[in-house]
C-alpha positions in Angstrom: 11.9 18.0 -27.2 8.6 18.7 -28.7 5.4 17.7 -27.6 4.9 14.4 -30.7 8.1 13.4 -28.7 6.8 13.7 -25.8 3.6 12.0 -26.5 5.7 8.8 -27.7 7.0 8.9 -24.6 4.9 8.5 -22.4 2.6 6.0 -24.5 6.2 4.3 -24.6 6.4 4.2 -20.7 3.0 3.0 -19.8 3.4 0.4 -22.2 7.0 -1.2 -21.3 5.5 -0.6 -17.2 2.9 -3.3 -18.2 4.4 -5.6 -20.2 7.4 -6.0 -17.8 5.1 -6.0 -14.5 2.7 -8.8 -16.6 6.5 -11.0 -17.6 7.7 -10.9 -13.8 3.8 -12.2 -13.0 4.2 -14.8 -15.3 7.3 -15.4 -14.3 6.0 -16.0 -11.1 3.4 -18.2 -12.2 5.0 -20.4 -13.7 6.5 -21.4 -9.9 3.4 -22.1 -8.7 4.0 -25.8 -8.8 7.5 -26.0 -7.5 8.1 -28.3 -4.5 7.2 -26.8 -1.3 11.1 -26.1 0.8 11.4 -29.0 3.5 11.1 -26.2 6.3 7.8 -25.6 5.0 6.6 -29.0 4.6 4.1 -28.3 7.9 2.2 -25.3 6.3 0.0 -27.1 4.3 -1.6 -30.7 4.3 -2.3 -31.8 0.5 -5.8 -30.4 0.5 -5.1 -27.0 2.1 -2.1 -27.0 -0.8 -4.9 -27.9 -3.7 -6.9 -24.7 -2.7 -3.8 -22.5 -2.0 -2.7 -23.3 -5.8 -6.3 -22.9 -6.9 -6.1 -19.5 -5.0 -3.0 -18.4 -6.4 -3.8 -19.3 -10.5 -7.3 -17.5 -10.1 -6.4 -14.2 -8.5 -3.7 -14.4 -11.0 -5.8 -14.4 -13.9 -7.9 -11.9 -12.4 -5.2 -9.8 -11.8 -4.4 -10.1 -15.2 -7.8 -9.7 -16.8 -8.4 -6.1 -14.3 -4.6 -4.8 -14.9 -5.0 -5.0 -19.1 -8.6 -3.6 -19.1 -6.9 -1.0 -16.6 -4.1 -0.1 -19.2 -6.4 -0.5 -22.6 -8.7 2.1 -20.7 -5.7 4.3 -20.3 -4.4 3.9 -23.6 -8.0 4.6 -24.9 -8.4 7.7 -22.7 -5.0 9.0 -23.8 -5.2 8.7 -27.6 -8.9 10.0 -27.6 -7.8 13.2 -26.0 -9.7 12.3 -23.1 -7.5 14.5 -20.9 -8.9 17.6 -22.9 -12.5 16.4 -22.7 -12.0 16.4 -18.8 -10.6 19.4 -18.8 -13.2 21.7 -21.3 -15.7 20.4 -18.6 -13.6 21.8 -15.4 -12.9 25.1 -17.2 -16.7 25.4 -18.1 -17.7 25.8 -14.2 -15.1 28.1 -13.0 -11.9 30.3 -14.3 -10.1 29.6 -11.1 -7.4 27.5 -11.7 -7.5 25.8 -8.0 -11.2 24.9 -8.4 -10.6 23.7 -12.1 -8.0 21.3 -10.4 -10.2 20.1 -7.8 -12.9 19.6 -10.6 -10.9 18.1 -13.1 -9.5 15.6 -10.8 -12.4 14.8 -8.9 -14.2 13.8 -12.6 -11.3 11.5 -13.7 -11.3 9.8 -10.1 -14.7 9.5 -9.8 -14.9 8.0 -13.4 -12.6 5.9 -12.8 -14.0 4.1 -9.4 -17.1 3.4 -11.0 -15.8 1.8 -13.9 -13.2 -0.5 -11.8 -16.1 -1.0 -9.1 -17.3 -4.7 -11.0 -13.7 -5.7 -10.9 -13.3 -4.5 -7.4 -17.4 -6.4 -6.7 -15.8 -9.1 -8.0 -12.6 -9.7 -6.4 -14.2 -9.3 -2.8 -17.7 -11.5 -3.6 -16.9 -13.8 -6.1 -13.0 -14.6 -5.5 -12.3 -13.7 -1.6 -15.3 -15.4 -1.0 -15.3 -18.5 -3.0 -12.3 -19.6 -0.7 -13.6 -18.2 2.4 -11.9 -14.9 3.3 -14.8 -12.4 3.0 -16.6 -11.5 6.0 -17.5 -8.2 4.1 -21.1 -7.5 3.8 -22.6 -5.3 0.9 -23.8 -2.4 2.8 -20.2 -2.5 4.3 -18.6 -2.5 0.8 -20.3 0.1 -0.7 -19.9 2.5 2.9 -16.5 1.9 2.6 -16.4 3.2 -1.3 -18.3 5.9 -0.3 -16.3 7.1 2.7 -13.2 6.4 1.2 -14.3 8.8 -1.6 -15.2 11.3 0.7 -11.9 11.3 2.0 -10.0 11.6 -1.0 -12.1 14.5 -1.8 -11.5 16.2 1.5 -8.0 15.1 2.4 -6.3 15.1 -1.2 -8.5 18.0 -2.5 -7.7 19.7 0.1 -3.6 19.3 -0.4 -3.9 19.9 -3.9 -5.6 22.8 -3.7 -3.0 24.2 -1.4 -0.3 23.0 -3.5 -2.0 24.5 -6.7 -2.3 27.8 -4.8 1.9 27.6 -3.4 2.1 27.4 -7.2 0.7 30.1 -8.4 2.0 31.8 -5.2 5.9 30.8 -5.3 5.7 29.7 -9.1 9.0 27.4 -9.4 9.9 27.5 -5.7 6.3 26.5 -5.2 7.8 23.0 -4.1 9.6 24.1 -0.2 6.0 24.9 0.6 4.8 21.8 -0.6 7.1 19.6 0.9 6.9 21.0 3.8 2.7 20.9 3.9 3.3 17.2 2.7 5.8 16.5 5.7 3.7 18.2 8.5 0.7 15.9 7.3 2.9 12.9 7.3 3.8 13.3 10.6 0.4 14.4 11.7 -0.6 10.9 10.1 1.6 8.9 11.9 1.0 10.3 14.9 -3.0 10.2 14.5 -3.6 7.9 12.1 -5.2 5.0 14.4 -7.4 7.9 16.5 -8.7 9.5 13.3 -9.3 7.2 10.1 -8.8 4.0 11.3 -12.4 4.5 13.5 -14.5 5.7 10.2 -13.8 1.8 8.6 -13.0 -0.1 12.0 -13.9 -0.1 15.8 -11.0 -0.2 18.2 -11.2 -2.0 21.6 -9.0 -2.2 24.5 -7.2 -5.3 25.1 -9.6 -6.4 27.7 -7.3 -7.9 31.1 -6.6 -11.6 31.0 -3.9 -13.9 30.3 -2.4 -12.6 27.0 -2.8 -9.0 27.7 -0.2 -10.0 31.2 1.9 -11.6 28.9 2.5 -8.6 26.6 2.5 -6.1 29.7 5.7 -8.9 31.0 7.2 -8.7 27.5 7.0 -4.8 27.2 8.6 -4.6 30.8 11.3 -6.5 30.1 12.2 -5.1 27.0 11.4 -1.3 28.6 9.2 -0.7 26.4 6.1 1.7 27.8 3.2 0.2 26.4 -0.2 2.1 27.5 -2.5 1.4 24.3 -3.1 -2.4 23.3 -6.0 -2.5 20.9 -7.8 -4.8 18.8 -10.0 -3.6 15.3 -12.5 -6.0 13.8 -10.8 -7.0 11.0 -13.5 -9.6 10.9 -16.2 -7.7 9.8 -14.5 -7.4 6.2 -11.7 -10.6 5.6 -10.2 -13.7 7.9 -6.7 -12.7 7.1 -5.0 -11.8 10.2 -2.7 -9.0 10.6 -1.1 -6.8 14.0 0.4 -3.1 13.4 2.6 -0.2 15.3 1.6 2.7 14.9 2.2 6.6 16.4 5.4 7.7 18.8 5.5 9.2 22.1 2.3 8.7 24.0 0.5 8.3 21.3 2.2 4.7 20.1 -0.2 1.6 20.1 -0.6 -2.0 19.0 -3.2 -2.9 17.3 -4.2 -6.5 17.2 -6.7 -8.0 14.3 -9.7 -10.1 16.2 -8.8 -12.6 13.8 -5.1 -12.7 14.7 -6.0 -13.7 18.2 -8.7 -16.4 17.0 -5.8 -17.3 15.0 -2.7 -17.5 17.1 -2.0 -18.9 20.3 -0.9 -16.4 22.8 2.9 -17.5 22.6 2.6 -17.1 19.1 0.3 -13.4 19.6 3.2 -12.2 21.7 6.2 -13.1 18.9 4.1 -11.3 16.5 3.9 -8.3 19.1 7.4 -9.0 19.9 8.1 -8.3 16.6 6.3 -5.1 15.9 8.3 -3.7 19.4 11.3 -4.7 17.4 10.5 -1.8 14.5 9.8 0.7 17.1 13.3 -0.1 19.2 15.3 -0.2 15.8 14.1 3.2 15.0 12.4 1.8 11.4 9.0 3.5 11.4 11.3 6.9 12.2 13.8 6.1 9.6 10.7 5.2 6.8 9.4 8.5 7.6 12.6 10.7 7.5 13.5 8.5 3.7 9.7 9.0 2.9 9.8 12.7 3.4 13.2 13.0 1.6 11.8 11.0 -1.4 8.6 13.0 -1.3 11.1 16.2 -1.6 13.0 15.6 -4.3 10.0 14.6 -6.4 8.4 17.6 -5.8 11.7 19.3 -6.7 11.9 17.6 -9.7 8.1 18.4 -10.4 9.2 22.3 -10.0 11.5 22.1 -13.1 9.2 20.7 -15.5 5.5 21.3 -14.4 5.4 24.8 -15.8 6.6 23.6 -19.6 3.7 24.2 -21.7 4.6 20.6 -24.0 4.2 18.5 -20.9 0.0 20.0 -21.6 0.5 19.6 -25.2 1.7 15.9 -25.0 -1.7 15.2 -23.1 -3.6 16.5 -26.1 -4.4 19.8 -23.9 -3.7 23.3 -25.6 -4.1 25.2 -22.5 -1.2 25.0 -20.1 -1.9 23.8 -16.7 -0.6 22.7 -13.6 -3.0 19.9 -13.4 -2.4 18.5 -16.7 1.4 18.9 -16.4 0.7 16.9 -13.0 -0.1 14.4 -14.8 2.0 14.2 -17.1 4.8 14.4 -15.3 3.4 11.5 -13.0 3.6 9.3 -15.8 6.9 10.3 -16.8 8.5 10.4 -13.1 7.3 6.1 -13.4 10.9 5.0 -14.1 12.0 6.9 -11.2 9.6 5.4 -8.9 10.3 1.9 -10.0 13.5 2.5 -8.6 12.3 4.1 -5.3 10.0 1.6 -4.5 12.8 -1.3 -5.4 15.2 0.7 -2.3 12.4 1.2 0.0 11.0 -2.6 -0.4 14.9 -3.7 0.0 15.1 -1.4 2.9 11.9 -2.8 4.4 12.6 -6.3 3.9 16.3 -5.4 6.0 14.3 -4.1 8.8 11.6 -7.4 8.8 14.6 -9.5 9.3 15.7 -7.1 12.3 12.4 -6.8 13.8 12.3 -10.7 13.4 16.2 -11.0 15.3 14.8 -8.9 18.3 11.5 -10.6 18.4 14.2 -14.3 18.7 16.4 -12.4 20.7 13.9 -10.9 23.5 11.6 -13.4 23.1 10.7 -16.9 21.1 11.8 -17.8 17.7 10.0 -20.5 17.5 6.6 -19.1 18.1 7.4 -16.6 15.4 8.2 -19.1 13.0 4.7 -21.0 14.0 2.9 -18.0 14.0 4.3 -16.9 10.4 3.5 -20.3 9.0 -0.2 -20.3 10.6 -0.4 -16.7 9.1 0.7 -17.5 5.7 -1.4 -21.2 5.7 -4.4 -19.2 7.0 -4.2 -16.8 4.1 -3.4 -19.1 1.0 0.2 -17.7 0.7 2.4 -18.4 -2.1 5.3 -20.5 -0.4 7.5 -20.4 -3.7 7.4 -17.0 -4.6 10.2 -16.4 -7.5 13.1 -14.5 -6.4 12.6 -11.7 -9.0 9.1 -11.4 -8.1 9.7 -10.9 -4.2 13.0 -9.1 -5.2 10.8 -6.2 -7.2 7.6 -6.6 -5.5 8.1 -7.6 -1.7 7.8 -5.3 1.3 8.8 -8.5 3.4 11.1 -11.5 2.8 9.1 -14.8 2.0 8.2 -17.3 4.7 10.9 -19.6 3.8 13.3 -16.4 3.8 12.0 -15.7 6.9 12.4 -19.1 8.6 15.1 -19.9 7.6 17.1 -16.6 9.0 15.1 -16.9 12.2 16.2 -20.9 12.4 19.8 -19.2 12.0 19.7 -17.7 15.1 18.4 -20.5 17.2 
């Protein structure tokens, strides 16, 4: 295969990537307006339903508008050798090929933050807060793009500088040291993840004593499940939509409540929620995402290994100087196929284990104030109550609501 080939290629990818995602949102669309299922009949009186159909058509258009500007930019950068532009101005500052990476990479991310920030100013200002979801102020948006920067540059510079380096150490077996620098911060993330990152965008309070905080201690009792960290992060400061999260193993597992969850939710319906999140951790799913998510990450670097070293994956990028970095890039538009289908087994394997964690959550505790609590959730945040089935088949980490309700009615 030669490099023209190549080229076609991936143009050819990018292009049929769009075009499909923008038929299944259109697809999806077009179900806006379908009646809402009788089991959902309670979400929504007729003017909440007005405004979450206004919701839905605008962030749809929006999402439209942003994802083909995203793709024309692409296209743009791609046939006007943009690639090579980047990287004449990486070579100029150093000959070293780990601090070319870092430079070449930070320019094209950088770049390309700044140019989606008015979509992104947008979104949160104008959209999120025409129907009364942002809390987010600007001195918080633009700390938040700033931080988050900074840890891109430390955090992912930082691994792909050690990756570059196992390269040019190891050459094709560069990819066991990898995967296994990959894995160890994985796991270190899990573990940490709430103690470290969470507290540079969010602060994180003890559940102070009181009525619900008894009622999950009872629960976690009588489930034996040793609970020692219940927290709640000021989700608040940035949105109204509600959310609660496990996170960590051993003695360093926690819930983490949203303020707005328990503004939200009555208490029976807070400890479902909870319930629910115990069910994850007692049917081994945040171990077994890990274990598939380290296996996936494996065989792509693997499959990286074989290819990243062929001088025509540079040349297809308009790049006459071999790389590692261009051929990184490269291959991660190539490998997009692949992770379509990755991302299809690990949404169908997520949306298995939301329906167990729901079960134990019916089984241990109330079904019922799940179900109330999903509905108050999902009215509180505009859902879409008829998604199409294709659209929560290829996009969906969770089942819909009416999904859910209707297997947690099931086991009543």
């Amino acid at each position: 295969m030669n490099s023209q080939i190549l080229f076609n290629l991936i143009i050819g990818i990018i292009i049929i990537s769009f075009v499909l995602d923008k038929i299944l949102d259109a697809i999806n669309a077009r179900h806006f307006n379908d009646p809402i299922p009788a089991e959902l009949d309670d979400v929504y009186d007729q003017t909440e339903y007005e405004k979450s159909q206004n919701y839905k058509k605008e962030r749809f258009k929006f999402g439209l508008i942003s994802s083909t500007f995203s793709i024309l930019l692409t296209l743009g950068f791609i046939f006007l050798d943009g690639f090579e532009f980047v990287d004449d101005i990486a070579r100029s500052y150093s000959e070293n090929n780990i601090v070319i990476a870092l430079i070449f990479f930070g320019i094209i991310m950088l770049v390309s933050d700044l140019i989606m920030l008015p979509f992104s100013y947008y979104s949160t200002f104008v959209i999120e807060e025409k129907y009364g979801f942002n809390k987010t102020t600007m001195k918080t948006f633009i700390f938040d793009k700033l931080k988050g920067l900074l840890m891109m540059a430390f955090i992912g510079g930082g691994i792909l500088a050690l990756i570059v380096w196992f390269y040019e150490l190891a050459g094709e077996n560069f990819w066991w040291y990898a995967w296994i620098l990959v894995s160890v911060f994985s796991i270190f993330m899990n573990m940490f993840y709430a103690k470290l990152i969470v507290p540079l965008f969010n602060k994180q309070t003890p559940l102070e004593d009181g009525s619900l905080r008894n009622k999950i201690e009872a629960y976690a009792r009588k489930v034996g499940f040793k609970l020692d960290n219940i927290f709640v992060i000021d989700g608040s400061k940035r949105s109204t939509k509600a959310n609660a999260y496990f996170s960590g193993f051993g003695k360093e597992k926690r819930i983490t409540l949203y303020d707005t969850l328990i503004n939200d939710l009555e208490e029976e319906e807070i400890v479902a929620v909870l319930a629910h999140e115990v069910g994850h951790y007692k049917k081994n799913h945040i171990i077994i995402n890990l274990i598939v998510s380290i296996l996936t990450t494996g065989f792509t670097l693997w499959l990286l290994s074989l290819f990243v070293g062929n001088p025509i994956l540079s040349k297809a990028l308009g790049v006459e100087t071999p790389s590692f970095h261009i051929g990184l890039v490269a291959f991660g538009i190539l490998y997009g196929p692949i992770s379509e289908i990755t991302s299809l087994i690990m949404n169908y394997l997520s949306r298995k284990f939301e329906y167990q964690a729901d079960d134990f959550a019916s089984s241990t505790y109330n079904g019922n104030a799940l179900i109330s609590s999903l509905k108050k959730l999902s009215k509180n945040s505009l859902s879409n109550l008829t998604p199409h089935k294709a659209y929560v088949f290829w996009h969906y980490s969770h089942p819909s609501l009416l999904q859910r309700t209707r297997n947690l009615k099931s086991g009543l």
